[in-house]
N, C-alpha and C positions, 0 to 999 in steps of 0.2 A: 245567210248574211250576218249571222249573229253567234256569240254562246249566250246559252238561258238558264237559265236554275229556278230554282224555286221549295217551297217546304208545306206539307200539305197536312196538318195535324188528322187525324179522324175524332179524337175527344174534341171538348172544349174547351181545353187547354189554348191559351193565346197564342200565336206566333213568338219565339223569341228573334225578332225581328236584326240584333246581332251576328245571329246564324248566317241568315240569308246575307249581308253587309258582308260578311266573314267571306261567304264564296265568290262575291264581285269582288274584292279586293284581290281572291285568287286570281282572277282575271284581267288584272289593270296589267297585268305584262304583254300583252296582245292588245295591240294598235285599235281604237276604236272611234267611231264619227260621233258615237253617243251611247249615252250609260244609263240607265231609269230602271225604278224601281216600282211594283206596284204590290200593297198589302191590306189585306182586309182581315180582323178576327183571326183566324183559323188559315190562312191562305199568303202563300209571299212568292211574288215572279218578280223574275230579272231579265236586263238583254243587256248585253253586252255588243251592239250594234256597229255593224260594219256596212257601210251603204254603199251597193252594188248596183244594185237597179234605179233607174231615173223614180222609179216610184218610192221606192224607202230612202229616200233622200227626207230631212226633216219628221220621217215617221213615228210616230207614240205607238212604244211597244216596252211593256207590255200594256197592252189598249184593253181599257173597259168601255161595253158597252151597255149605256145605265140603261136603256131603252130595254134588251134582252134580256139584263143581268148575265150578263157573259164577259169570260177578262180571258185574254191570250199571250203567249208568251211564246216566239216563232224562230226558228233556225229555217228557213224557208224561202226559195225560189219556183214556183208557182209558170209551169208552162202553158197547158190547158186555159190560160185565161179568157180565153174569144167565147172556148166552150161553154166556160161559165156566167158570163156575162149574162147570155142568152137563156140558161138553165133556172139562174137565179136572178132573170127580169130586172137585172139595173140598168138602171138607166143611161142611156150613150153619154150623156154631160159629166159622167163622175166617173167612166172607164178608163180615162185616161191616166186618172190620179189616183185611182184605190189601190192600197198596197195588198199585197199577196197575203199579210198576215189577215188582214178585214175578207178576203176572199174566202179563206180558209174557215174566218167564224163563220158566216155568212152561210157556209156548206154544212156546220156543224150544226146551225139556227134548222137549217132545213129539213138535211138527211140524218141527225143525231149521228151514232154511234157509225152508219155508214159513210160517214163523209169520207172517209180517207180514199172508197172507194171509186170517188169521182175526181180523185186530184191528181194531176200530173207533174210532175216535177222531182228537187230534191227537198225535201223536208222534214225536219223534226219539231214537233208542238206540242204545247200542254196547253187544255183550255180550263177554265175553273166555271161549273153551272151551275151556280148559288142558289138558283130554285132546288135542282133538283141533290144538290149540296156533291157533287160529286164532280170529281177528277178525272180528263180525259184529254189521252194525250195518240202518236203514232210516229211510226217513221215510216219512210218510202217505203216502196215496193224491196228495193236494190240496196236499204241503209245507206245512203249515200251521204249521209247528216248521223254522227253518234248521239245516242242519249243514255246515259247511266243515271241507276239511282238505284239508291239505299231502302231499305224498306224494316221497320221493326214496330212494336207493338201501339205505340201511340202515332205515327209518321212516315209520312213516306219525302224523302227529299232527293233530289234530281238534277242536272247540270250536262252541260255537252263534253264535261274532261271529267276525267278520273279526281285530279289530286286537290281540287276546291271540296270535294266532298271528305276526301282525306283529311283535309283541314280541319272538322269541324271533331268537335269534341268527343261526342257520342256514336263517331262511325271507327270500329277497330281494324286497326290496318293489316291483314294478317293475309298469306299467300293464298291459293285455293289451287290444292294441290290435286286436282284432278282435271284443272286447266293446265297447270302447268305438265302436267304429265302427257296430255294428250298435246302439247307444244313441241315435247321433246321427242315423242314417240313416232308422229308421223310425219313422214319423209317429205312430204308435198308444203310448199308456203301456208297453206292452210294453218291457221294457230290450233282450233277446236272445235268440235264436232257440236257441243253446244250454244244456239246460237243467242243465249240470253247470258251466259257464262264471261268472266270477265277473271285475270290474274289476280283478281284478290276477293277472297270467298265474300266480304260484304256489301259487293258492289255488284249489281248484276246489268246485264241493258234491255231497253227495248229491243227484241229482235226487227231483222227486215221484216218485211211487208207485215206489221205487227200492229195492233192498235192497245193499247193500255186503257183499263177501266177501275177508278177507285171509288166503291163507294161503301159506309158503314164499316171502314175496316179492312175492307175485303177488297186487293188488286188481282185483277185477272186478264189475259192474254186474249185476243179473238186477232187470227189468221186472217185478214180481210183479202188478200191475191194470194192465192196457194200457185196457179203457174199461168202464166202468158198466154197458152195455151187456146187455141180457137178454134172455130168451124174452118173446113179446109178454104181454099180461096181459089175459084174455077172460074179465068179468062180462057179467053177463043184463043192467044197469042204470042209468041215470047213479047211484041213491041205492048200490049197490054201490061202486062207482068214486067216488062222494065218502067212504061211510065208510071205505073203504080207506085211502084219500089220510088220512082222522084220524089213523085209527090210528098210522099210519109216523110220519108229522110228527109227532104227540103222543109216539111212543116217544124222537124225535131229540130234541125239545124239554126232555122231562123230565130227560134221559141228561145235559143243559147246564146244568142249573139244582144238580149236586152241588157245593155250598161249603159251606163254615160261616161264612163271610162274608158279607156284601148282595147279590142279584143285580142288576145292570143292564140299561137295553139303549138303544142308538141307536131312535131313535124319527122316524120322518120323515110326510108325507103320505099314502103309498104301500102297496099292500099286502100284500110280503114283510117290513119291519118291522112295521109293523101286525099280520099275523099271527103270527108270534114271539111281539111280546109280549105280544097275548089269548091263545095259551095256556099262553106261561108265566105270566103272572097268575091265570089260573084256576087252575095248578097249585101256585103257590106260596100261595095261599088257604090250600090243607088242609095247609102248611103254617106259620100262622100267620105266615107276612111277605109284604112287600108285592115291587112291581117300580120298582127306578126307572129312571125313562125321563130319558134327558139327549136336547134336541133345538137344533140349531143353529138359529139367525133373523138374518135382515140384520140390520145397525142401522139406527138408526130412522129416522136423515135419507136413507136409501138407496131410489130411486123404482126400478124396473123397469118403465119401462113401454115400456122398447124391446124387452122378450123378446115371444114370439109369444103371443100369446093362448091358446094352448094351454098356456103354461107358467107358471107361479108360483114366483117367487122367497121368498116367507114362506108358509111350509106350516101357523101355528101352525093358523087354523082348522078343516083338516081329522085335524093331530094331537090340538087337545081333542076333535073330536067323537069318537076312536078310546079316546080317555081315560078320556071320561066312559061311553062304552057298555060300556067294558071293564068297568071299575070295578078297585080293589086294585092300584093304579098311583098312585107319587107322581112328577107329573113336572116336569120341570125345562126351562127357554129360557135359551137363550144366546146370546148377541150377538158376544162376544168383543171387545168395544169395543178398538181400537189397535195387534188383531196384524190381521195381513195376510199376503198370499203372500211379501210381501218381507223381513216382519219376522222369518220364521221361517225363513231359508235356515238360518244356520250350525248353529241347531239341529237341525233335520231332519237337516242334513249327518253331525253328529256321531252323530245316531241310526243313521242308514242303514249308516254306514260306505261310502258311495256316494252317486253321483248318482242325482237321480228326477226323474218328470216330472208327477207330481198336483198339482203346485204351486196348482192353484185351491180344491182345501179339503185344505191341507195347513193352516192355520192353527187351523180348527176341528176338525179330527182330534184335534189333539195336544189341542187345548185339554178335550175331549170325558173324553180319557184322564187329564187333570189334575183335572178338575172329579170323577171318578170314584174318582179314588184319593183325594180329600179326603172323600167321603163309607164308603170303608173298603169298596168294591165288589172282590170276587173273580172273578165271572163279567159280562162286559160282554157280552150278547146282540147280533146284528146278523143282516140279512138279506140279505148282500152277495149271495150267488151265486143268488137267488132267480129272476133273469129267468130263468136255464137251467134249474131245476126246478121249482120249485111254481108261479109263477105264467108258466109258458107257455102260448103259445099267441097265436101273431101272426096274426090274421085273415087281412092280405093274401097272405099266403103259404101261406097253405091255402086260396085261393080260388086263386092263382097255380098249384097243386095240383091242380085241380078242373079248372081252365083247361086244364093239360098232361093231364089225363085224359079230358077231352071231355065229364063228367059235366056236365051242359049244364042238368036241374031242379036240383040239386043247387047248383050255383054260382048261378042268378038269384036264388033264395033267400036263399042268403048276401050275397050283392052286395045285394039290396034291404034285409034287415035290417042290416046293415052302412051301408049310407047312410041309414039312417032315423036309426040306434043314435050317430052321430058328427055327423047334422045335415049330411050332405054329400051333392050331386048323384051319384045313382047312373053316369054317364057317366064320370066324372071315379075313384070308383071303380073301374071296369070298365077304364082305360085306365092305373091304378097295375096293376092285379093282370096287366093284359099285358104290361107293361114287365118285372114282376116274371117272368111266365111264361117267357117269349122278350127277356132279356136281351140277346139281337144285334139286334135288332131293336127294343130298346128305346131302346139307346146312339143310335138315328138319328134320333130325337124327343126325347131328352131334351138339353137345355143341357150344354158340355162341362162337365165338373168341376172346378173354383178346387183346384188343385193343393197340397198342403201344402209351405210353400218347405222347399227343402235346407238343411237345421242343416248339414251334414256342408262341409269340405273338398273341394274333386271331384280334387284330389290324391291326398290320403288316401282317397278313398272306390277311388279307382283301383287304389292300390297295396295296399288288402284285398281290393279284388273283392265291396264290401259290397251292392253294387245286385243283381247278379246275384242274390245270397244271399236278400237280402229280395223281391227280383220270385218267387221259384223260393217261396217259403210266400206272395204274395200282400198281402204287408205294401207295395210301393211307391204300393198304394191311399189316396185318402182317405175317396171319397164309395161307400158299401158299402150303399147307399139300393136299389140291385137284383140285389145279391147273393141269394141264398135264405137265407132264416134258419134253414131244416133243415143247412144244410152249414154254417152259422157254427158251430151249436150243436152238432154234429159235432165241427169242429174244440176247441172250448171243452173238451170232454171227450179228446180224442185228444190234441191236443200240450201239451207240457207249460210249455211259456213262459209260456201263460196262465193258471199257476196259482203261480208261483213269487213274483208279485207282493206279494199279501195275505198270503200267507206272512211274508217277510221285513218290512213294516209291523208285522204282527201279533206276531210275534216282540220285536220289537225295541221296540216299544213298552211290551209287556206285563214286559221286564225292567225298564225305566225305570220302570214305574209300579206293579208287584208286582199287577197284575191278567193275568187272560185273557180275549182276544177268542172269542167261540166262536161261530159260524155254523151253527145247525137245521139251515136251505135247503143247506148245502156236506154234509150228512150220506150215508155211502157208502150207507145204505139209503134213503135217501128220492130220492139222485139213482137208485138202480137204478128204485124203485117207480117215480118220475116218466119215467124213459126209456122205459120199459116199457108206460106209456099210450097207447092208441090215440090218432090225431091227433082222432080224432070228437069225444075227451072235452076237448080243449082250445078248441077253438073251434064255436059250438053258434049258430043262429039269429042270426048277426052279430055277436056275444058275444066277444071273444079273452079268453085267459086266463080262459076259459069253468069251468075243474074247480074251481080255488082260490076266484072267485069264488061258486060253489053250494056250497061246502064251508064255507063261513066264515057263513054264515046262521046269526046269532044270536052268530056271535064278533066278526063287525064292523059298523060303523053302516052302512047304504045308502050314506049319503054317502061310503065308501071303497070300497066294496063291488063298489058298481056303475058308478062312475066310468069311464068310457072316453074323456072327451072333454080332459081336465086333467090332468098331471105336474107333479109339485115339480123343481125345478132347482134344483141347491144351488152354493155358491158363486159366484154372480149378483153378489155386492157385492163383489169380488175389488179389481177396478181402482177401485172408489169408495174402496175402505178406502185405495189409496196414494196417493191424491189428493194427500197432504200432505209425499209422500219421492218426488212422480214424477219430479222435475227431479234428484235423486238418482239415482235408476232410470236416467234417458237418462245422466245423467254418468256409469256405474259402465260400461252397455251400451259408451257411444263408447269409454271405457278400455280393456275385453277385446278390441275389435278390432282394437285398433292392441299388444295384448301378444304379441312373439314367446313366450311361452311356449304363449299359445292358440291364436294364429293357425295353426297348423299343422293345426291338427283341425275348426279352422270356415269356415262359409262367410262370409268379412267381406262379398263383396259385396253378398251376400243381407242382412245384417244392417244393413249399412249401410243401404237401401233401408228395412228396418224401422222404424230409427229413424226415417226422413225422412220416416214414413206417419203415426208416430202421439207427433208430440214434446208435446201437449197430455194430458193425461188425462182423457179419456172411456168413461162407465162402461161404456158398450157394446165397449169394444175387449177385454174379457173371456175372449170367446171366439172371439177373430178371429187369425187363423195367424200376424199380424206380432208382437203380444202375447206369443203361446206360444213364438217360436223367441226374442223375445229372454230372456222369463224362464227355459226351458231353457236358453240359451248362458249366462245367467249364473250359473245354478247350477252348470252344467259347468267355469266358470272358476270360482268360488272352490273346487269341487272340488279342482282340478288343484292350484290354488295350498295350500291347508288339507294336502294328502293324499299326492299325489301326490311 
């Protein structure tokens, strides 16, 4: 609900209390309900407060408590609070009114250094514990909230953006070129492998599920959730294993819908959106307000009809029919007539305080959060992390499963229902789920893989050693077509790169536009419930993402329900929408290859080649690798140029 900062001496050196002044002033460009400031000797927090929930309405934060000698300074939305009530014995007269930031000490009064791992939610904090003269701070599980900070020999100083610390006098602004290399290097949206690592070498963050500990000098890291990870979970019954599966999800969903504001929610074809917002609709019923659902659409003159048949670039008919079944949903289409990938670099740029690589619905992102904040929305719902919990369950790979088991009735079963269920020749099934099986063996029947070209320098990629780094996690992949999706989903939950992402969008958004993203499907208890499921409950009689579909009977139309055969694809009209700034586009590309300021960090000749592939604009080049390296290279040069 906040940005925070603060400056934490280790000598006795006094605060120079201008410093801290310095980084809220960064901050007064982002909309705020209230601004404080709290400073003691040695120690200065800030919030720069945006009031979301009915309880941080009029809240003091950063709030000391004279009683503990404890001061908090909070970026935080606080789910678990029933939990805690009961955990830490407050009293019923004051639950209604304590804010999440007083929760949070309250855990740290208790549990010390493990409080983070009693907390549910999204949250970044730093607490100050004047007895014990030491600094301590965390972010979620998931990052869901950024926190960077500086660290040098007298100070450690901290904030939710990059460029307030930029600001200040003593932090040097200088690139950190083995972020930037592992930026350019790997093919996947992923920025970097390190997940404390940040684009400018003296700025680093708290990683996810991280806790930070300063004292005498000395900062150090403790992993407090390494993975979600639980004991299995053994009912008598699929209707057990679906009402379960409500339960959780309904506890994650309701814990999302606390504002006293409107709630929203991205709305798409699919059915981890879909699900979100039937029951937060239902839930917000007996509260007498409605859901609104904001969903993006091509424009109109835009044809897809080069995508595969399997995929759908205009979702509206499958999202009215999720609309109307739901009911107590006002919803909304967008087009976003005239922005594009192109139109919104500098923007993004300025938002990110870095380079990014979503550039295909970076335009309806923002526009999403715009259209939201004009309707006076607090909580913006979405179902981002949804394929790894509620709706898993990838058929071919639990027949691939079956396969390496030798369970031989077991697998023709699935294999038959499976090619009835998708309309596809059982043979041609049976010869995916073997490739899938026996991956060495597959690679000698399958077509080599159309490589993702090198963005990177092979100078530069030399003189960091970037290839080794990304081949060593797996990232110098493109095509992950026979990969196991147990060991993707694995990794999704173990390393932390892949979750730093949505974080920092989500963040950085929500101060621009005085809302919160909040994600169900990303919920620490509903990714435990969901890890915890047997694979039998995910895929059933040729069914994948078998549990959520039986689970949603009656919350969604058949028509989403039971879809197996059709995906929405979003940002399909990317390259239509630049039709009209394409000859722009190749002018800006041919410019940054011939600039020694950028030519040191990319591959010109590779880009070269790009241009010479696709100097026409065609809507299909979209999604095709010449496309993506040149709209990353040019994002990473007006980075360089704007930033750097």
């Amino acid at each position: 609900m906040s940005a925070i900062a603060g400056i934490f001496h280790y000598d006795q050196e006094p605060i120079n209390i201008e410093h801290g002044h310095r980084m809220m002033f960064d901050l007064e460009k982002y909309p705020a309900d209230d601004v404080q400031v709290w400073h003691h000797e040695k120690i200065f927090l800030g919030c720069h407060a945006q009031w979301i929930t009915p309880e941080s309405i009029g809240e003091q934060l950063p709030y000391y408590d004279q009683n503990r000698k404890l001061a908090i300074t909070a970026d935080a939305i606080i789910d678990n609070r029933e939990e805690l009530f009961e955990k830490l014995q407050i009293e019923r007269g004051r639950r209604a009114e304590i804010p999440d930031s007083e929760l949070i000490l309250l855990a740290y009064h208790k549990w010390a250094e493990d409080a983070p791992k009693h907390l549910i939610g999204d949250f970044a904090f730093m607490i100050w514990d004047e007895r014990k003269q030491k600094l301590f701070g965390a972010r979620d599980f998931s990052g869901s909230r950024t926190l960077y900070f500086h660290q040098d020999q007298s100070r450690i100083t901290f904030c939710t953006l990059m460029q307030p610390l930029l600001a200040l006098p003593y932090i040097p602004k200088k690139l950190n070129e083995d972020w930037v290399a592992e930026f350019l290097a790997i093919p996947l949206t992923v920025d970097a492998m390190d997940g404390s690592a940040t684009v400018y070498e003296n700025i680093k963050q708290i990683p996810p599920s991280h806790s930070v500990s300063v004292v005498n000098g000395k900062v150090s890291f403790t992993r407090y959730c390494s993975s979600p990870m639980g004991q299995p979970l053994l009912l008598k019954s699929n209707g057990e294993y679906e009402e379960a599966f409500r339960e959780v999800f309904q506890q994650a969903v309701s814990a999302r819908l606390r504002t006293h504001r409107q709630v929203g929610a991205h709305l798409s074809g699919g059915l981890d959106s879909g699900s979100v917002a039937s029951f937060a609709a239902r839930t917000l019923r007996n509260e007498n307000k409605r859901l609104h659902t904001f969903s993006y659409v091509p424009v109109d003159d835009f044809k897809g009809d080069w995508t595969p048949r399997s995929r759908f670039a205009d979702e509206r008919p499958y999202i009215r029919s999720t609309v109307q079944h739901v009911g107590n949903i006002n919803d909304s289409y967008f087009d976003f007539q005239g922005l594009s990938p192109l139109s919104e670099i500098d923007d993004w740029l300025d938002t990110m305080e870095m380079p990014y690589k979503f550039f295909e619905n970076s335009y309806w992102l923002k526009g999403i959060y715009e259209k939201a904040h004009q309707q006076e929305i607090g909580i913006l719902l979405n179902g981002q992390r949804g394929n790894w919990t509620i709706s898993w369950g990838p058929a071919l790979d639990y027949q691939a499963m079956l396969m390496k088991k030798m369970k031989w009735v077991q697998l023709h079963h699935e294999a038959k229902q499976y090619s009835i269920n998708m309309g596809s020749g059982r043979k041609r099934v049976l010869s995916l789920v073997g490739k899938k099986a026996f991956p060495l063996i597959g690679k000698l029947f399958t077509p080599k893989e159309v490589e993702f070209p090198s963005l990177i320098n092979p100078q530069f990629a030399q003189k960091t050693n970037v290839h080794s780094k990304i081949q060593e996690h797996g990232f110098h992949r493109t095509d992950y077509s026979n990969q196991s999706a147990y060991e993707i989903r694995k990794t999704q939950f173990e390393q932390l790169y892949y979750w730093s992402l949505n974080g920092t969008i989500g963040t950085k958004l929500s101060l621009r536009y005085a809302l919160w993203e909040r994600d169900p499907t990303n919920d620490l208890r509903v990714a435990r419930f969901c890890l915890s499921v047997p694979e039998e409950q995910y895929v059933q009689n040729g069914v994948d993402r078998s549990l959520i579909r039986r689970a949603t009977v009656n919350y969604l139309p058949d028509k989403i329900r039971l879809n197996q055969r059709t995906r929405g694809v979003q940002g399909a009209d990317g390259v239509h929408r630049m039709a009209s700034s394409w000859d722009a586009f190749i002018q800006e590309a041919e410019a940054y290859v011939q600039d020694p300021m950028i030519t040191p960090y990319l591959n010109v000749q590779e880009l070269k080649r790009a241009i010479s592939k696709i100097r026409d604009a065609k809507p299909e080049y979209v999604y095709q690798f010449d496309f993506r390296i040149l709209m990353r290279g040019l994002i990473f040069s007006r980075f360089i140029k704007k930033f750097a």
